[in-house]
Backbone bond lengths (Angstrom), bond angles and torsions (degrees), N, CA, C in turn:
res aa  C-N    CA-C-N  psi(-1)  N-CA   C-N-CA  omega(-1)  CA-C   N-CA-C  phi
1 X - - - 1.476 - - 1.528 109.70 -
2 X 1.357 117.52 117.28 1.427 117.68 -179.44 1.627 96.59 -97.62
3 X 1.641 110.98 139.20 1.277 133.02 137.27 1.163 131.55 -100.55
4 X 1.506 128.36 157.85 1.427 129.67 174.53 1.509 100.58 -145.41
5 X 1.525 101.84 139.73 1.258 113.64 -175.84 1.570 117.87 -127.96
6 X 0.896 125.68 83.49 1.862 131.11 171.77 1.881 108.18 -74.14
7 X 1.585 93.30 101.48 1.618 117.28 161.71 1.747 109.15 -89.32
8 X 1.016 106.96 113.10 1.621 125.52 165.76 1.695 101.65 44.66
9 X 1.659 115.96 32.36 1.535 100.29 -177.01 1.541 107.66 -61.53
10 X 1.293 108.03 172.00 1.241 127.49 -167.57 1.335 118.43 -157.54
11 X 1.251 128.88 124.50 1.180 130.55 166.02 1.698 131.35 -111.88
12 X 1.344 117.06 116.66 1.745 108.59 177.92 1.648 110.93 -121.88
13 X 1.226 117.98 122.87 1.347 117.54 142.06 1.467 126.03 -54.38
14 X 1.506 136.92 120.23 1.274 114.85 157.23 1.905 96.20 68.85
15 X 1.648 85.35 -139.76 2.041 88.95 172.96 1.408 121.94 -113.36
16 X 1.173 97.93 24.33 1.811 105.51 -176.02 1.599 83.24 -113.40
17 X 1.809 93.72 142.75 1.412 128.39 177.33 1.848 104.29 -87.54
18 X 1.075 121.28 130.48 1.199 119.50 -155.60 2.278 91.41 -115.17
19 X 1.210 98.28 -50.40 1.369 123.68 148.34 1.353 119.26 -144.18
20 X 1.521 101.38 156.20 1.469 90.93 172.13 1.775 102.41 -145.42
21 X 1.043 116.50 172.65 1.751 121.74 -176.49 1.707 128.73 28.28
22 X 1.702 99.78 37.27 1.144 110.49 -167.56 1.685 108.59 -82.35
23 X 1.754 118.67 126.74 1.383 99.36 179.73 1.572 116.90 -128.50
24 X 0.943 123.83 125.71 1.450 116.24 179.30 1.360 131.78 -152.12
25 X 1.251 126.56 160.01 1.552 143.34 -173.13 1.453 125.47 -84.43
26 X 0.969 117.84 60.76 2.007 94.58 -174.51 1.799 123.82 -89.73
27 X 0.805 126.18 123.49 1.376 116.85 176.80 1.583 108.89 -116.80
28 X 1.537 123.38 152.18 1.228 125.39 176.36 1.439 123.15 -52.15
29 X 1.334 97.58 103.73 1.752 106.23 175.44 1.476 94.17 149.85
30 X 1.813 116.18 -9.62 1.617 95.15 -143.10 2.058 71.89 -110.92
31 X 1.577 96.82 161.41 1.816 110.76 166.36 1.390 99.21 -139.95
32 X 1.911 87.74 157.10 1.172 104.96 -167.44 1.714 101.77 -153.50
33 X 1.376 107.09 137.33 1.287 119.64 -163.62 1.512 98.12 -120.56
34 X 1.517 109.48 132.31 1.375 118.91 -166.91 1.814 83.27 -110.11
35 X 1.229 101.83 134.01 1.755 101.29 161.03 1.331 111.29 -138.22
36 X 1.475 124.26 179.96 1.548 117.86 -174.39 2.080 89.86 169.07
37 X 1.601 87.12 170.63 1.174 87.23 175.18 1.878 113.40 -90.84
38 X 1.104 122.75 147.30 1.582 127.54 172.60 1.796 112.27 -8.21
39 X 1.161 126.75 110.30 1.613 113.66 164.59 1.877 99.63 95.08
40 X 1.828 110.32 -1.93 1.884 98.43 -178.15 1.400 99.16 -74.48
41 X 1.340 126.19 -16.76 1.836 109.35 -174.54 1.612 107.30 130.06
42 X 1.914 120.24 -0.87 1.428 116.65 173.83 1.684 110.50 -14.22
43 X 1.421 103.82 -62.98 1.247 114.82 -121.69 1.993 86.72 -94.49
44 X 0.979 102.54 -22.80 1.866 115.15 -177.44 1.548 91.50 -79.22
45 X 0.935 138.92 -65.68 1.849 137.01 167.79 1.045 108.25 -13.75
46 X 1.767 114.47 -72.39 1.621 116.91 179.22 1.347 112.18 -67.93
47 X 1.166 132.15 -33.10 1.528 103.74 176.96 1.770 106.13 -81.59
48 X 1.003 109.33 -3.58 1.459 102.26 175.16 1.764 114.63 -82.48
49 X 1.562 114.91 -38.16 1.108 113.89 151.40 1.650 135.16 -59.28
50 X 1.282 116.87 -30.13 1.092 116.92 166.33 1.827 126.99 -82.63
51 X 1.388 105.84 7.48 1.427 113.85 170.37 1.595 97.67 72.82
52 X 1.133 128.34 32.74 2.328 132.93 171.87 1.850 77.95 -77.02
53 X 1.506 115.00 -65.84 1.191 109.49 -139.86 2.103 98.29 -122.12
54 X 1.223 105.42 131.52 2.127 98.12 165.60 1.644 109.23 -42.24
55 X 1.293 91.89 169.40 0.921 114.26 -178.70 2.033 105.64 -120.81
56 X 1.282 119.22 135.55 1.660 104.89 -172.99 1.402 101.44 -70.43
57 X 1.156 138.49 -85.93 1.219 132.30 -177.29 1.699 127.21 -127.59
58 X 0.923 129.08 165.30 1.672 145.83 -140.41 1.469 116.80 71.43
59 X 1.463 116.01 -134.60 1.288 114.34 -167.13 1.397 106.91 -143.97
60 X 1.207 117.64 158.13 1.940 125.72 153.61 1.450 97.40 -119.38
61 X 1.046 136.05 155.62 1.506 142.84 155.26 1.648 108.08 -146.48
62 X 1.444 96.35 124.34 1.690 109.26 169.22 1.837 99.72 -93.74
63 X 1.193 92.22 134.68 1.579 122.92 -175.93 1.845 105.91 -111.78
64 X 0.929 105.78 94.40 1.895 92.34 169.90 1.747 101.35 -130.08
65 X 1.467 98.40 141.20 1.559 104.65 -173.12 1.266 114.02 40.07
66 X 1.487 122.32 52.96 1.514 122.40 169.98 1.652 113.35 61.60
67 X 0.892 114.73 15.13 1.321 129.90 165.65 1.768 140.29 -108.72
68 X 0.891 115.19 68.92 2.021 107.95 160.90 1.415 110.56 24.84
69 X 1.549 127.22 113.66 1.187 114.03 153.74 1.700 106.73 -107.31
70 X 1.936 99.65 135.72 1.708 101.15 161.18 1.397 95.76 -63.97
71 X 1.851 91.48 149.71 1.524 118.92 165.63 1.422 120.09 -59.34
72 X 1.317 113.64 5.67 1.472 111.45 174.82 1.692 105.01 -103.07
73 X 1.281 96.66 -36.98 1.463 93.17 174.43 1.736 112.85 -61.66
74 X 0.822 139.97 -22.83 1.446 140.85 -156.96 1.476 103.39 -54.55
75 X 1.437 122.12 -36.65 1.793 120.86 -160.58 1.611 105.77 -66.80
76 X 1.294 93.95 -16.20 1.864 107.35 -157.39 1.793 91.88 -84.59
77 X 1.146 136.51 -39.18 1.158 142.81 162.84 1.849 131.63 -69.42
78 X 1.261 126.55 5.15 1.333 144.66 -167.66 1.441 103.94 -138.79
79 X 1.217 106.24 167.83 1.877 140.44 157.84 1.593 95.95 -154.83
80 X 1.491 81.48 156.19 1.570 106.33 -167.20 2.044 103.78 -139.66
81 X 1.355 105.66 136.50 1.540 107.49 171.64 1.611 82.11 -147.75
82 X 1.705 92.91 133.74 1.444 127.79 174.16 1.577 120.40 -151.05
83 X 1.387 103.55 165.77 1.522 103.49 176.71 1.405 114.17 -82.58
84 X 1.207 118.58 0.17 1.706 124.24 -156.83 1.619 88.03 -101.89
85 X 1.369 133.41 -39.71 1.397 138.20 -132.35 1.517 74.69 -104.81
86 X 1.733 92.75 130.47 1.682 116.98 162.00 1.121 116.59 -116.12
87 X 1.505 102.67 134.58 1.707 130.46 -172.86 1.709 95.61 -69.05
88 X 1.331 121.84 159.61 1.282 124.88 -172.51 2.088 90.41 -97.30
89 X 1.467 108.51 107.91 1.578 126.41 -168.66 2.121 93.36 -43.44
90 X 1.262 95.34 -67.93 1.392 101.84 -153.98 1.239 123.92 -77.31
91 X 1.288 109.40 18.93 1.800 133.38 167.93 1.396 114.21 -77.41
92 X 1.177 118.03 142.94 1.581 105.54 170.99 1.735 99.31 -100.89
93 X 1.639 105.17 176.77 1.479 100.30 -151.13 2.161 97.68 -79.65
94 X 1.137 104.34 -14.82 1.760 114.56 -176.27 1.608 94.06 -69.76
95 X 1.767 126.68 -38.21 1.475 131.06 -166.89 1.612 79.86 -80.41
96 X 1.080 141.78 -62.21 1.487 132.00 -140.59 1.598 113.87 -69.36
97 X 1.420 95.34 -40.81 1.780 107.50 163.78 1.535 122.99 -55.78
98 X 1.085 113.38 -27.15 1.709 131.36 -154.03 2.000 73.08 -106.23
99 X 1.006 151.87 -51.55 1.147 139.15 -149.20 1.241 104.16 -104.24
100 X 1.364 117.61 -21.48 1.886 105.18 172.55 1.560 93.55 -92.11
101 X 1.042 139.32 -52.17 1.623 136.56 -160.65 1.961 104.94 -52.36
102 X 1.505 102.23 -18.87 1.688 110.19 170.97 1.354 104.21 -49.53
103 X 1.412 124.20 -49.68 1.207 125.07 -133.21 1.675 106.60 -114.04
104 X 1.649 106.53 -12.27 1.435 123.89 -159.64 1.489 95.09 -150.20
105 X 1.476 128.21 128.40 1.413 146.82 -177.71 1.797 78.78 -79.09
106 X 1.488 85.99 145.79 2.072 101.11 165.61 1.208 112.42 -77.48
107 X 1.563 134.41 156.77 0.816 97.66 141.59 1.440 147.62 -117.30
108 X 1.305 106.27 -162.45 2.221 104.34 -163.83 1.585 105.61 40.34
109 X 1.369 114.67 37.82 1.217 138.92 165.25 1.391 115.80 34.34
110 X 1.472 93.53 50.39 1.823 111.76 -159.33 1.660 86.45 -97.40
111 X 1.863 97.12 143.94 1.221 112.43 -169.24 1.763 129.31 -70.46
112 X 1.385 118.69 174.34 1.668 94.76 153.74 1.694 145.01 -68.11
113 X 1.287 81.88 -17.04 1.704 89.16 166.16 1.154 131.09 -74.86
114 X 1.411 105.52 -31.04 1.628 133.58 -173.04 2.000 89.85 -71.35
115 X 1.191 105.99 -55.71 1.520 108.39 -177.27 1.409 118.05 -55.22
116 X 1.724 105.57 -54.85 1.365 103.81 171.03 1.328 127.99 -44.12
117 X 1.452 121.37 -45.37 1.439 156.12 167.12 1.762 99.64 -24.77
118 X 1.506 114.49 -75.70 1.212 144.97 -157.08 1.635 99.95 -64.21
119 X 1.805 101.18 -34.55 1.701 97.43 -159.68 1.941 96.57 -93.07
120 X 1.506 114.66 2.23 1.342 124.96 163.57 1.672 92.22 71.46
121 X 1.660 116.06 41.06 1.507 128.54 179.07 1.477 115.20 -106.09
122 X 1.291 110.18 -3.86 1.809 120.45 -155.19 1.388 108.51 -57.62
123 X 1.656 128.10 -11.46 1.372 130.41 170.40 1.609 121.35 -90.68
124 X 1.429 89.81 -18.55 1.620 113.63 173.81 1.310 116.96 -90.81
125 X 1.346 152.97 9.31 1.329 162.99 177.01 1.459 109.82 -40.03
126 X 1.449 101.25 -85.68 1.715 118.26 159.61 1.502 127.07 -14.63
127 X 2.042 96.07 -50.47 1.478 84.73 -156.68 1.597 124.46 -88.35
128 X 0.943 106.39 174.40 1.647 106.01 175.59 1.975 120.38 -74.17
129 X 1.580 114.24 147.41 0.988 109.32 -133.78 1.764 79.06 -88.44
130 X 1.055 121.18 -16.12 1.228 100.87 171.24 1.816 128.62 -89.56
131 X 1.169 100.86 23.55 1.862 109.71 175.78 1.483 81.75 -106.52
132 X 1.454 158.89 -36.52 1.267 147.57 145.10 1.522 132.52 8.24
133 X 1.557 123.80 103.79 1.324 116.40 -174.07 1.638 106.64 -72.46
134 X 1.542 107.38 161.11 1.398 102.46 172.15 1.295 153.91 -38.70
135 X 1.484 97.91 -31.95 1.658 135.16 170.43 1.388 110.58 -88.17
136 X 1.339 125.43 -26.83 1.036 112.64 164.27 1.889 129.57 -71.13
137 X 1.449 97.83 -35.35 1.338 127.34 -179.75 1.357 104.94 -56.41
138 X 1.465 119.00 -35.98 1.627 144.97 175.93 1.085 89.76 -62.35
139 X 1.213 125.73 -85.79 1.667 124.84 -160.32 1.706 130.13 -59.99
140 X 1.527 74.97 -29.38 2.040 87.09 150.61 1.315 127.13 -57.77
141 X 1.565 111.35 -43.85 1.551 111.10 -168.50 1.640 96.53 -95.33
142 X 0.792 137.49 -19.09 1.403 128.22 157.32 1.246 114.20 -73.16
143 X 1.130 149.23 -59.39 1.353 124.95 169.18 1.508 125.68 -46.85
144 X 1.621 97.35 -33.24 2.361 89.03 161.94 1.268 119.42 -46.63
145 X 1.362 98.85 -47.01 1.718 100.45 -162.38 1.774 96.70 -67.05
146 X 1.392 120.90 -60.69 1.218 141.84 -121.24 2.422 79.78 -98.45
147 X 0.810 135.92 -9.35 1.369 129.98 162.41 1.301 107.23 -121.55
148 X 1.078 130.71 27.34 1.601 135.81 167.01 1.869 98.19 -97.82
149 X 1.312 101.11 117.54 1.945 106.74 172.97 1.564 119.77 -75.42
150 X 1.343 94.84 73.31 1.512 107.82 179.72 1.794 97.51 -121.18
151 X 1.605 104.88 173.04 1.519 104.34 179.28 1.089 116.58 -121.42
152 X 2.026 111.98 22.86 1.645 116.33 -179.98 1.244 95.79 -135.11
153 X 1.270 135.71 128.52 1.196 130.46 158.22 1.732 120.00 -119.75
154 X 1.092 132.20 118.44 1.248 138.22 170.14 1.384 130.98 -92.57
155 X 1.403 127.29 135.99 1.106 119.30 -141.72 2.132 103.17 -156.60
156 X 1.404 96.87 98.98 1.222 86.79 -163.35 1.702 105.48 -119.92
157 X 1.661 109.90 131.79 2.027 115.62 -139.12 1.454 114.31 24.23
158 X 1.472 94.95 95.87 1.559 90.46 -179.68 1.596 123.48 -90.16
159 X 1.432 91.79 -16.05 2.079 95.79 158.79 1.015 112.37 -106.31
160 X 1.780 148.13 49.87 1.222 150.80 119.12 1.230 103.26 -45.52
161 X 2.376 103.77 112.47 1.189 106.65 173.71 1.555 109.08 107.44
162 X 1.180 109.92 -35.09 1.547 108.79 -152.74 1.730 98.83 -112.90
163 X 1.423 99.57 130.99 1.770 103.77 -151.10 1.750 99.39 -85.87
164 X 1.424 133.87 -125.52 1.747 125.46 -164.36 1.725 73.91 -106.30
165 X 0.929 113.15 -65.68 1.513 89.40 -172.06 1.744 142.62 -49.81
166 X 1.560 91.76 -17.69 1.784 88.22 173.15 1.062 107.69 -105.86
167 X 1.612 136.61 6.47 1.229 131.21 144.41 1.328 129.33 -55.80
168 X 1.481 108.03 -30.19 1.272 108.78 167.85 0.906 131.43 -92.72
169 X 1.248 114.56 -10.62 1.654 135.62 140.08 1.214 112.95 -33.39
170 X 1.520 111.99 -64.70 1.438 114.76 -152.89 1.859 94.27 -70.27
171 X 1.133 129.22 -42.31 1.515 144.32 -151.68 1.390 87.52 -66.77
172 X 1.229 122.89 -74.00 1.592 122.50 -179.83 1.085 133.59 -35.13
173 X 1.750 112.37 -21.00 1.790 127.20 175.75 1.219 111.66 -111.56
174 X 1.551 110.50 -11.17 1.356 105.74 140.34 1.653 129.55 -46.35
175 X 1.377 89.82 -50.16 1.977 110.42 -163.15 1.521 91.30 -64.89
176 X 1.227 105.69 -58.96 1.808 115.62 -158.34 1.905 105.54 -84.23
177 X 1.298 111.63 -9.31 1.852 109.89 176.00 1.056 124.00 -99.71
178 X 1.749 108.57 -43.83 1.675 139.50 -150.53 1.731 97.07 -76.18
179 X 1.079 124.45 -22.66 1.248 114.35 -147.97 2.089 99.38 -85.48
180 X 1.646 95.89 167.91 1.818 92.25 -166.95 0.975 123.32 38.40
181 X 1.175 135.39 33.94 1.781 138.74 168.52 1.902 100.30 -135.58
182 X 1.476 118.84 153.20 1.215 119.45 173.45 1.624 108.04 -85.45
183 X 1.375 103.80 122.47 1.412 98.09 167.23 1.490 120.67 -104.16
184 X 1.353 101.13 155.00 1.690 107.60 159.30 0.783 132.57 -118.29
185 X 1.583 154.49 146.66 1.136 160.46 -152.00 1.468 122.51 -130.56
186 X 0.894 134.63 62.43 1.593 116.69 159.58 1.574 144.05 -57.04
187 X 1.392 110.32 98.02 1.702 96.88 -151.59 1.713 101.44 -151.71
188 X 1.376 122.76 160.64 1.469 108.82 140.99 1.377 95.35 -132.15
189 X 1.252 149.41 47.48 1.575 153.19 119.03 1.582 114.13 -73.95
190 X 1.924 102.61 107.72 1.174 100.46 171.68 1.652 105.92 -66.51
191 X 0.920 126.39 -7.93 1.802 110.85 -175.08 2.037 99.59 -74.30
192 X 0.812 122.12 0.79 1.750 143.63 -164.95 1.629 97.15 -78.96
193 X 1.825 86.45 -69.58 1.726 102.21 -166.25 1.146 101.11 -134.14
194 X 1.096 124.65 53.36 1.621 117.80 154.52 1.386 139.49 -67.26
195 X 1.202 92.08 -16.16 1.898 126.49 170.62 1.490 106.10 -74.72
196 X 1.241 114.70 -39.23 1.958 113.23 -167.97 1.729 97.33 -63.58
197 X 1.555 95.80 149.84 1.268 108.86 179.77 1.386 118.48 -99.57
198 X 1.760 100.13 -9.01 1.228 88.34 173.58 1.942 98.44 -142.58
199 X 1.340 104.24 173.76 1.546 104.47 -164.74 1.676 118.18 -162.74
200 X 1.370 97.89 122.06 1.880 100.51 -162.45 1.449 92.69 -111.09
201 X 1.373 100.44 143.22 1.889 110.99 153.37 1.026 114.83 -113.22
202 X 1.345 121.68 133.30 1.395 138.97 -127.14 1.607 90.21 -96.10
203 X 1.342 120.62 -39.86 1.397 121.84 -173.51 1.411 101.31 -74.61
204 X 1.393 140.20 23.95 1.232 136.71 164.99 1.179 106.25 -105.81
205 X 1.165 137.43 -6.92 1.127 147.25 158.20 1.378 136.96 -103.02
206 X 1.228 124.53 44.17 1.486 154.60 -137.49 1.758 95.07 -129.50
C-alpha cells in the first residue's frame, strides 16, 4: 500500500510562488484533480510530485508498506502521460511496448497484443510511432502509464487530442484501470476528473 504525504510543499521560481503551503494525504484508492487557470503551475505540481523536479521548501514523502521511500526510488512506483513527454518517433508501436515493459512490470501480466488490442491499434503494430496521428499517440501514452503495475499514476490533459470517441475511451479505462491506485489529475475538463474524490485549485494555494 503506497502513501504520500505533502507537508506545506512549496514551490518558487525566481520570486514568484508557483505553490505554496500545500498539504495532503493520498493513499491507494484515493484521486485527486489538480485544476487552475492556464500557466498557474498544473503541470510543475506533478512533476514536483513525481520527484522530475525539487520542491523549495516543506516536504513530499512516499510511504509504501510502512516504510520511507528515497527520492530516487519514486520512478519505480508511478507512470506518467503528458503533453510534454515524447514517444521515441522511430520505434514501431510492438518496439515501444517491448522497451517500456523493460523498465515497468505489466500489469496482470497482460500481454502486448492484449495492450495493442485495448489501445484499438491492432492495424498499427508494425508502424512507426512517428506515422502516428495525435490521438493516437494519446492513447499510446495512456495505455503506458495506465498497464504499467505501479500504484501512482499521473495524468496530465488526458483527452488532449482525443476526439468524442476516445474520450470515451479514455473514461472506461479510467473505470476498468484507475481503481486501488492513487490518481492524479491535471485538468480543467470536468469530463477528465469527474470521478476524483477530491479536487484543489491551485490559485488557492498561492
Amino acid at each position: 500500500m503506497l502513501k504520500i504525504h505533502l507537508d506545506e510543499a512549496s514551490k518558487r521560481f525566481q520570486y514568484e510562488w508557483i505553490f505554496k503551503n500545500l498539504s495532503l494525504e493520498l493513499s491507494q484508492g484515493n484521486s485527486l484533480a489538480i485544476t487552475g487557470s492556464n500557466g498557474s503551475g498544473k503541470s510543475t505540481l506533478l512533476k514536483c510530485l513525481s520527484g522530475a523536479i525539487p520542491i523549495s521548501s516543506g516536504k513530499i514523502v512516499y510511504i509504501y508498506h510502512e516504510k520511507s521511500l528515497a527520492e530516487a526510488e519514486w520512478f519505480s512506483y508511478l507512470a506518467i502521460s503528458a503533453p510534454y513527454m515524447e514517444l521515441p518517433e522511430e520505434f514501431s508501436l510492438e518496439e515501444i511496448l517491448n522497451f517500456h515493459f523493460k523498465f515497468k512490470k505489466p500489469l496482470d501480466s497482460i500481454s502486448s497484443d492484449e495492450i495493442i488490442e485495448q489501445l484499438y491499434l491492432t492495424q498499427h503494430k508494425s508502424k512507426q510511432i512517428s506515422q502516428f496521428s495525435s490521438g493516437m499517440k494519446q492513447r499510446l501514452k495512456l495505455g503506458l502509464a495506465l498497464f504499467s503495475d505501479v500504484p501512482f499514476i499521473l495524468l496530465d490533459e488526458p483527452t488532449s487530442n482525443l476526439d468524442r470517441k476516445g474520450i470515451e475511451w479514455y473514461q472506461e479505462m479510467m473505470q476498468q484501470y484507475g481503481q486501488n491506485r492513487i490518481l492524479v489529475i491535471c485538468s480543467n475538463e470536468p469530463r477528465e476528473y469527474g470521478f476524483c474524490e477530491q479536487k484543489i485549485v491551485l490559485e488557492d494555494y498561492k
